[in-house]
C-alpha positions in Angstrom: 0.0 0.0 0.0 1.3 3.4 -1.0 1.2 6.7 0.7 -1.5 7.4 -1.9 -3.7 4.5 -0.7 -2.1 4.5 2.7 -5.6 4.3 5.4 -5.1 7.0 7.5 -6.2 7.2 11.5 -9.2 8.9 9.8 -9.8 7.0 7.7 -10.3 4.0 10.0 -11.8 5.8 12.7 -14.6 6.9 10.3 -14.7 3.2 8.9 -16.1 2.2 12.6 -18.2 5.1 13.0 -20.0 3.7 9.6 -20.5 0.6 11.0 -21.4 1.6 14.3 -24.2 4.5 12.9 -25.5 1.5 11.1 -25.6 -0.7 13.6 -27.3 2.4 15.6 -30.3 2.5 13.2 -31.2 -1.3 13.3 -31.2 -1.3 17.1 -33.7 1.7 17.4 -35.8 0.7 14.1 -35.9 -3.1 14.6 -35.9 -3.5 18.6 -36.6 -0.3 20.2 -39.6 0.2 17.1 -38.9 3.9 16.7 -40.1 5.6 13.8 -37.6 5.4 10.5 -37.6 9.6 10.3 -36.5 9.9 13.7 -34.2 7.2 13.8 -32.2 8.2 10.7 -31.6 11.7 11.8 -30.3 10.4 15.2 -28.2 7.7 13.2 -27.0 10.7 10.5 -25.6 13.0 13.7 -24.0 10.5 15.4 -22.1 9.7 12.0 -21.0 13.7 11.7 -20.1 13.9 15.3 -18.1 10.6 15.1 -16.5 11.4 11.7 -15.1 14.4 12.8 -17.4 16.9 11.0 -16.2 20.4 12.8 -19.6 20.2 15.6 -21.1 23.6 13.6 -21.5 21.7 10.5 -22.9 18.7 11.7 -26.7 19.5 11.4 -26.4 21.9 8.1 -24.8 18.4 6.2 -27.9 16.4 7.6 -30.1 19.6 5.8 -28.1 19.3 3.3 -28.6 15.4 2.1 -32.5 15.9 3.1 -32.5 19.0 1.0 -31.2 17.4 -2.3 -33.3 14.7 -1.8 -36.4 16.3 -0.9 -35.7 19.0 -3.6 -36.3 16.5 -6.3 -38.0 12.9 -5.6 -40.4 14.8 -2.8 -42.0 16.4 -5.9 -41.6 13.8 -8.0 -43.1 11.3 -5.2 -46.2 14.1 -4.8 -46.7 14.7 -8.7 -46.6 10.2 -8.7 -49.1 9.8 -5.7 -52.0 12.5 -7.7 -50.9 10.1 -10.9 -51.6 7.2 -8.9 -54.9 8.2 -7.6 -56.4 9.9 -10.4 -55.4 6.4 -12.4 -57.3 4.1 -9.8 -60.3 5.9 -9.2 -60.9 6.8 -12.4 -61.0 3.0 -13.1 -58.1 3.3 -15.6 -56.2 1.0 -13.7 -58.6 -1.7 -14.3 -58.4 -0.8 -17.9 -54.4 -2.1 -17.6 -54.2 -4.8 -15.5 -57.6 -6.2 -17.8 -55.6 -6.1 -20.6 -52.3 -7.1 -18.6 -53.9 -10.3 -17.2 -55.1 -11.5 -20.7 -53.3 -14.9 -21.6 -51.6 -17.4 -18.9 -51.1 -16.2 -15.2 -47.5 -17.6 -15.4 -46.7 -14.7 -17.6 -47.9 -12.4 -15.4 -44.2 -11.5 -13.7 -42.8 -11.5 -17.3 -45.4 -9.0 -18.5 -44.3 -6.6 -15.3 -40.6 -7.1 -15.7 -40.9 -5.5 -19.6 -43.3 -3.3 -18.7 -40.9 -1.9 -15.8 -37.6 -2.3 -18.5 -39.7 0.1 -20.8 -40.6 2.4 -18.4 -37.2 2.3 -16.6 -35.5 3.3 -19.9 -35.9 7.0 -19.3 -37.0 7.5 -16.0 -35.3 7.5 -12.6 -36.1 4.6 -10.6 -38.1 6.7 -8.0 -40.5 8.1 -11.0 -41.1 4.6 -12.6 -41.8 3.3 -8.8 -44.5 5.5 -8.1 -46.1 5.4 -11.7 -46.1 1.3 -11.6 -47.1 0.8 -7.5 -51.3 1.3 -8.4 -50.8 -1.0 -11.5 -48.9 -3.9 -10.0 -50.9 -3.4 -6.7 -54.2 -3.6 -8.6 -52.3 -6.4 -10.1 -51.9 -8.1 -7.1 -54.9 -7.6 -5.8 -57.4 -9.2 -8.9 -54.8 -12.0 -9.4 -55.1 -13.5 -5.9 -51.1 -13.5 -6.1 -48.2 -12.5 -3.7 -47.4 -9.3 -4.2 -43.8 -9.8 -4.1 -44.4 -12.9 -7.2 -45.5 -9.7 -9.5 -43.2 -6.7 -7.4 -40.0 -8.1 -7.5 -40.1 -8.1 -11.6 -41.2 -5.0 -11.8 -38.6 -3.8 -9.1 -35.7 -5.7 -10.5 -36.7 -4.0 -14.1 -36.7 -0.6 -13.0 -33.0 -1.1 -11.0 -31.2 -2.7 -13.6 -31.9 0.1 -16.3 -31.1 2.7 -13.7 -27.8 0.9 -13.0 -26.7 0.0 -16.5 -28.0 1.9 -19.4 -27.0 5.7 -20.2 -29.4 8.5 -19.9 -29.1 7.3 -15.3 -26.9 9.8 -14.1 -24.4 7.0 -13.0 -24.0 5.1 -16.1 -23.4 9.1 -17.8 -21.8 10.0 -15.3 -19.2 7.5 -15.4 -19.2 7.1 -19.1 -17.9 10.7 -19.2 -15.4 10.2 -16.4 -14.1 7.1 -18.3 -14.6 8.5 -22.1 -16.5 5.5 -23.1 -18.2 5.1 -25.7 -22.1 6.2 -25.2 -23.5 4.0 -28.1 -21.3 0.7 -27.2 -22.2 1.2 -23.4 -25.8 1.6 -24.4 -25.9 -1.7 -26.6 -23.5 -3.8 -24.3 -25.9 -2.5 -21.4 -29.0 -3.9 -22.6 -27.5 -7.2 -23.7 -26.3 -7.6 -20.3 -29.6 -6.1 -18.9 -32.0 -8.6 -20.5 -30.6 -12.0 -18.4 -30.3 -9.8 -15.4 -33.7 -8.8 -15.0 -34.9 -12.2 -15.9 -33.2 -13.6 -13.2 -33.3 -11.1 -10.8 -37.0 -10.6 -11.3 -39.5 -13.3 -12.6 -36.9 -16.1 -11.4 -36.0 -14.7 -8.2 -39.7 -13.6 -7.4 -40.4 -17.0 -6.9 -38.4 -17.5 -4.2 -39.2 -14.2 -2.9 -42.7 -14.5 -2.9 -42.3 -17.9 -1.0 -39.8 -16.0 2.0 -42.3 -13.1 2.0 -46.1 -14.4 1.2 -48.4 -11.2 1.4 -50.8 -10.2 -0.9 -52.5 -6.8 -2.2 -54.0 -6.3 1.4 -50.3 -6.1 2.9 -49.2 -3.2 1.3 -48.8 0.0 2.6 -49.9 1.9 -0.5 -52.3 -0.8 -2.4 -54.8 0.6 -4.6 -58.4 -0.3 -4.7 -60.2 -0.6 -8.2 -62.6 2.3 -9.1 -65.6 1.0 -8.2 -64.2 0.5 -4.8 -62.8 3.8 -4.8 -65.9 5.2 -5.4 -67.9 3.1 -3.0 -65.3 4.7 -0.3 -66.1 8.8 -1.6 -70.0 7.8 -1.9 -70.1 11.1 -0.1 -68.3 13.0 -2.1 -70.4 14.8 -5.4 -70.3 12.9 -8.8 -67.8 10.8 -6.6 -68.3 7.9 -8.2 -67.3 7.9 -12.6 -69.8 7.7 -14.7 -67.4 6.0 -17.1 -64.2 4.2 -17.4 -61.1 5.9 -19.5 -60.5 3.8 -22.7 -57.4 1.7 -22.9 -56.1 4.2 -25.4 -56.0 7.5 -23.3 -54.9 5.8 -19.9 -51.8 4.5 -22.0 -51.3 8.0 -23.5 -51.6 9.5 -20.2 -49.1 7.1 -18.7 -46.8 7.3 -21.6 -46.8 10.7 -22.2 -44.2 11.5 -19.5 -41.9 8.6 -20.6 -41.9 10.1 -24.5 -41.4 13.8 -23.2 -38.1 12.2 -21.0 -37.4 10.0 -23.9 -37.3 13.3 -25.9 -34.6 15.0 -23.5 -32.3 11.5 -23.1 -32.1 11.7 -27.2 -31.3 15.2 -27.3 -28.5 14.8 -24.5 -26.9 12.1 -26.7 -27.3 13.6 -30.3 -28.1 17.2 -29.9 -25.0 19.9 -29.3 -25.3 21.7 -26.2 -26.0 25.3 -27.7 -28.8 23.8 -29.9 -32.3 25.8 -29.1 -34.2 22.7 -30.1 -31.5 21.1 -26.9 -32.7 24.1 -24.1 -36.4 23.0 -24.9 -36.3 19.0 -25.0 -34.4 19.5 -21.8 -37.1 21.7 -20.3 -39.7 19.8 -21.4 -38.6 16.0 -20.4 -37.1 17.4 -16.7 -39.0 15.0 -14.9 -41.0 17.2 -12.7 -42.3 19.2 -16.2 -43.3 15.6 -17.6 -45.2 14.4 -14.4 -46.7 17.6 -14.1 -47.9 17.6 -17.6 -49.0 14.3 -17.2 -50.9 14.6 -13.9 -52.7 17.7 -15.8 -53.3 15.1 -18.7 -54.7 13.2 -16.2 -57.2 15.3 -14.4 -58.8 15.6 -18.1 -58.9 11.9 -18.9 -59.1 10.1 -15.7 -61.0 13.3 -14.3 -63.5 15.2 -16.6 -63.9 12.8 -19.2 -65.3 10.4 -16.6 -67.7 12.7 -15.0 -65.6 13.7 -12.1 -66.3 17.5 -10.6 -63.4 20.0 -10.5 -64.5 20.5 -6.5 -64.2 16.2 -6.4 -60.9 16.3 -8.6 -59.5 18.4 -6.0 -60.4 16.8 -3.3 -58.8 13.4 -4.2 -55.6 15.0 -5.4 -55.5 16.2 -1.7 -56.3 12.9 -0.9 -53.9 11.8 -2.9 -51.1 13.3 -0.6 -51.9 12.1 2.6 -49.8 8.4 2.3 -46.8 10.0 1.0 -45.9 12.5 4.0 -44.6 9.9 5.9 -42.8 8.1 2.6 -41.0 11.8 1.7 -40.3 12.1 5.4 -38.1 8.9 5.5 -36.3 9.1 2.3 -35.4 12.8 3.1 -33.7 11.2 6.1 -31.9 9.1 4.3 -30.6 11.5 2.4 -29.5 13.1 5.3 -27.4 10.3 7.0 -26.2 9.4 3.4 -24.7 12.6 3.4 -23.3 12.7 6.4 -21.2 9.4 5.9 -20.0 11.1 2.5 -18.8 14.0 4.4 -17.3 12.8 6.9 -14.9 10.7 4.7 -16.2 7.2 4.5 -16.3 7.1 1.0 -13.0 8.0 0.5 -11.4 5.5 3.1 -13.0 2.3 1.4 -11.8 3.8 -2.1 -8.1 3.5 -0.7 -8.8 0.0 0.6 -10.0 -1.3 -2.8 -7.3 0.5 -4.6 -4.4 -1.5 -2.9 -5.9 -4.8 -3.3 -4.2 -4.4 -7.0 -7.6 -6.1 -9.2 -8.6 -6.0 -12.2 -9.9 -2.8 -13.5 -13.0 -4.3 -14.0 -13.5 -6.3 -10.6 -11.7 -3.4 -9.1 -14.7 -0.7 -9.9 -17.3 -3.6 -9.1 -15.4 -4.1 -5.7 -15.4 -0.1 -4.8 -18.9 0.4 -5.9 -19.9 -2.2 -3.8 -18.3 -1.0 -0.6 -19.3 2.8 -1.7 -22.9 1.3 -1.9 -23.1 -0.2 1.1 -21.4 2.4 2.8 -23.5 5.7 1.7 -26.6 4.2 0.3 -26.7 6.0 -2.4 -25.8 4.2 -5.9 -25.0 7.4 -8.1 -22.7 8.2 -5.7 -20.7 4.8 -6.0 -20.7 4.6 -9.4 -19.4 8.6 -9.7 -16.6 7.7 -7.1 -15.6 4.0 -8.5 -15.3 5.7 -12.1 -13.1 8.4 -11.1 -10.7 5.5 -8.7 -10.2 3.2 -11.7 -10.1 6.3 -14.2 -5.8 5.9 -14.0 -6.0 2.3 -14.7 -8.6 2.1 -18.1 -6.5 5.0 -19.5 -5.2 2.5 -22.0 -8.3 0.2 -22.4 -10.1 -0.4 -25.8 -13.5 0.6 -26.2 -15.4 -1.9 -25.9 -13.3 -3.1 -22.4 -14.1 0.6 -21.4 -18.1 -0.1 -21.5 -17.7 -3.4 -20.0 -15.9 -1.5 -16.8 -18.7 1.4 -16.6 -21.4 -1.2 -16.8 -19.1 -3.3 -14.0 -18.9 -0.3 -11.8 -22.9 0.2 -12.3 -23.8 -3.6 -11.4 -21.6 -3.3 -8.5 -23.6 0.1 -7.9 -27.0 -2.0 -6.8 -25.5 -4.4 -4.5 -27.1 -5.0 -1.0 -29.4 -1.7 -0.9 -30.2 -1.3 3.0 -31.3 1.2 5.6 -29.2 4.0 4.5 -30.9 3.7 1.2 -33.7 6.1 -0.2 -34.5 3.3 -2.1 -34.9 1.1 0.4 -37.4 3.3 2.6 -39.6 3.9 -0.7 -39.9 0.3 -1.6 -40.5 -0.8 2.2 -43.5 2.0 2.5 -44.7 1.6 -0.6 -45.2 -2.6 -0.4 -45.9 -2.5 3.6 -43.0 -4.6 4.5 -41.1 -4.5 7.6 -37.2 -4.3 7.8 -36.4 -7.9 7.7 -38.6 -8.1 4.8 -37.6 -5.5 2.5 -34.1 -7.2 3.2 -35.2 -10.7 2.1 -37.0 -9.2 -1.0 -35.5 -5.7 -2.3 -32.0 -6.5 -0.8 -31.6 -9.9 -1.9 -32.9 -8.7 -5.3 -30.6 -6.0 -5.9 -27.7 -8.0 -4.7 -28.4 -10.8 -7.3 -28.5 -8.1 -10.2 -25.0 -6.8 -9.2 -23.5 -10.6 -9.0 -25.2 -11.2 -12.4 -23.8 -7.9 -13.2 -20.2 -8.6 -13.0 -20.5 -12.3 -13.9 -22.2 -10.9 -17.5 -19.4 -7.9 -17.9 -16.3 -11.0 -16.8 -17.7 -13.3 -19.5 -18.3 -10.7 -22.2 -14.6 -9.1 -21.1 -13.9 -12.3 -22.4 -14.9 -12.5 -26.1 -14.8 -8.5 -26.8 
C-alpha cells in the first residue's frame, strides 16, 4: 500500500463510525420500534459527530442530504401519488391490469418485468416506482397472487436500467469520467440487462414471494379498483365515474411523461449543447415538467372525461397526498445520513482499501462500488466515485473493455441496498414490509443483479 492508498487514523476511525451508525439504526428501528424519520436523523448525527465533521456543520450536512433529496423525488413522489390516484379511481387502472392479465397467469411476472424495463428506460427509478405501484398493486390484488411474485419483476426491471444503461446519471456519469463510448455502453448494457432482470425478477420472485407471502392487502400503499374507490367517496359529489377511460387514453396519459423524457435523453446524446431545439427538449422532459404535464393530462382523462367534478378532482388530489408524508419524510432522512457518511470521509477511506488490493480494472470498480454502496446508500454516488478511482487504470483500455468497466462499476452500484438507502425506505412504505422483509426481498434482489452484473461484464470481457 502506497502513501496514496495508505488508510489513515481517519480513515479507520470513520470506517467504525460507519458501522457503528449503522448498527445504531437497526437497534432503534428493529428493537426499540422507533419511527424510521427519527431514527435516521439520530443515526446521520452520530455519523457527523463521530466522523469528525467540525460540531457547527454537523446538522447543516444532515439539511443538506435531506434537501437534495427532498428537492427532487419529494416532488416527483407528490406529482406520482396524484398520478396514482387519479389512475385508480378513475378506473383506468382496471383498464391495464384487464388487458395485462389477458393470456396465462404464469406470464404475469414476465409482462411486469418488460413493462418496468420500458418504463425504466428514461426515467429515474423513484419516477417509474411511483407510476407502476397502483398498477402492480391492482395487479396483485385481482390475481389472488403475492405481491412480491408480480413486485419483485417490476422492481428488478426498473434497477437494472437505472444501473446499466446511459441516460441514469451514474452510467453518464461515469461514461464521461471514463470517455466511453455512449453507443457501445448503451448496446453492451441492454445485452447484459435482458438476463439480469430475468433472473433477478420473474426467477428470483419465486423464491421471494415464498420468503415473504403477502398479498395486495399487505401493502402500505395498495390501490383499490374504481368502483371500490368510489364506493369509499359515496359522499363525495359525482364521486363515483360515470365511465371508465379507454385503454387508449390511460396508456397516452401514462406514456406521455416517458416520451417527453425520452425526448430529452435523445437530445442529450445527439443534440449539441447550444442547440435551441437542446434548451427545450431539456425543459420539457425534466422529470417534474413531464409528471406535471401528465398529472394535468390526467385530471382531463381520468378526471372530466369520466364525470368527475373540479371540487371532487381536488379533493382526491389532496387525498392523494396524505400516504406519501410519511414516505418523503423517510427518504429525506436518508438523504440526510447518506450525506453525512459522504462527508465525513467514508467514501473516500473504502476507495483506498479497494485500490491496494491491486484487481482487475474491472472487478476493481465492481469491488469499490460495492463498498461505496453499502457504505453511503446512495448508488450514483458509488458509481461517480468508483469511475473516477479506476479512471488511472482504463487510460489505455479499448473501447469496448471501457463499457464493460462502466457497466461493472454500475452492477456493482446495486448491490445489498439497505437502511441507509432512499430506495430502500420507498420500496419498504410503498409494499408494507417491515425491515427484515424488504431485506429478504428488495436487498436480496438488488444483490443478485450486481452478481449477475459482474458475472455478465467478466464473461463478455472475455470474447470482446
Amino acid at each position: 500500500m502506497n502513501a496514496a492508498t495508505a488508510l489513515t487514523s481517519h480513515d479507520i476511525q470513520v470506517l467504525i463510525v460507519a458501522a457503528v451508525g449503522i448498527g445504531i439504526l437497526v437497534l432503534l428501528i428493529v428493537w426499540l420500534k422507533l419511527h424510521a424519520f427519527i431514527a435516521l436523523t439520530i443515526g446521520a448525527l452520530f455519523v457527523g459527530v463521530g466522523s469528525g465533521i467540525p460540531l457547527e456543520k454537523v446538522a447543516s450536512s444532515y439539511e443538506a442530504g435531506v434537501g437534495s433529496v427532498l428537492g427532487y423525488v419529494g416532488v416527483l413522489i407528490a406529482l406520482g401519488a396524484m398520478l396514482g390516484k387519479l389512475l385508480a379511481d378513475s378506473g383506468g387502472a382496471d383498464q391495464l391490469v384487464d388487458r395485462i392479465l389477458r393470456g396465462r397467469p404464469a406470464t404475469l411476472p414476465w409482462k411486469m418485468a418488460l413493462v418496468a424495463s420500458i418504463i425504466g428506460i428514461p426515467m429515474f427509478f423513484e419516477i417509474g416506482l411511483v407510476l407502476l405501484i397502483p398498477v402492480v398493486m391492482l395487479a396483485v390484488h385481482r390475481s389472488k397472487g403475492p405481491a412480491m411474485r408480480l413486485g419483485i419483476p417490476a422492481l428488478a426491471g426498473l434497477s437494472v436500467l437505472h444501473g446499466f444503461i446511459p441516460p441514469h446519471p451514474g452510467p453518464l456519469a461515469a461514461i464521461a469520467i471514463l470517455h466511453a463510448d455512449v453507443g457501445m455502453t448503451l448496446a453492451l448494457g441492454l445485452l447484459i440487462a435482458i438476463p439480469t432482470v430475468i433472473v433477478g425478477g420473474p426467477m428470483f420472485g419465486v423464491l421471494a414471494a415464498r420468503m415473504v407471502p403477502i398479498g395486495a392487502a399487505g401493502a402500505g400503499f395498495a390501490v383499490t379498483s374504481g368502483e371500490e374507490a368510489a364506493e369509499g367517496a359515496a359522499d363525495e359529489q359525482d364521486a363515483k365515474p360515470r365511465r371508465s377511460p379507454t385503454f387508449a387514453w390511460t396508456l397516452i396519459t401514462l406514456l406521455s411523461p416517458i416520451v417527453l423524457m425520452l425526448l430529452k435523453a435523445a437530445a442529450d446524446i445527439w443534440l449539441d449543447k447550444g442547440s435551441p431545439l437542446r434548451h427545450i427538449l431539456d425543459f420539457i422532459g425534466d422529470p417534474v415538467f413531464a409528471l406535471l404535464v401528465a398529472v394535468l393530462m390526467a385530471m382531463f382523462t381520468f378526471g372530466r372525461a369520466v364525470g368527475f367534478s373540479m371540487p371532487v378532482l381536488s379533493k382526491k388530489i389532496s387525498n392523494s397526498l396524505l400516504p406519501v408524508v410519511g414516505v418523503m419524510l423517510i427518504v429525506g432522512a436518508g438523504g440526510g445520513f447518506k450525506q453525512a457518511l459522504v462527508d465525513g470521509g467514508t467514501g473516500s477511506a473504502i476507495a483506498k482499501i479497494a485500490l491496494a488490493a491491486g484487481l482487475s480494472t474491472l472487478v476493481l470498480g465492481w469491488i469499490v462500488a460495492v463498498l461505496i454502496r453499502l457504505a453511503t446508500g446512495s448508488a450514483t454516488v458509488a458509481t461517480v466515485t468508483a469511475a473516477g478511482i479506476v479512471a488511472p487504470l482504463a487510460t489505455n483500455l479499448p473501447p469496448g473493455q471501457l463499457s464493460l468497466v462502466v457497466l461493472a462499476i454500475g452492477a456493482g452500484s446495486l448491490f445489498f441496498s439497505h437502511v441507509n438507502d432512499a430506495g430502500f425506505w420507498l420500496v419498504k412504505e410503498y409494499f408494507g414490509l417491515t425491515i427484515g422483509q424488504t431485506i429478504k426481498t428488495w436487498s436480496l434482489m438488488e444483490t443478485v443483479l450486481a452478481v449477475m452484473g459482474l458475472v455478465l461484464t467478466l464473461g463478455l470481457s472475455v470474447v470482446i
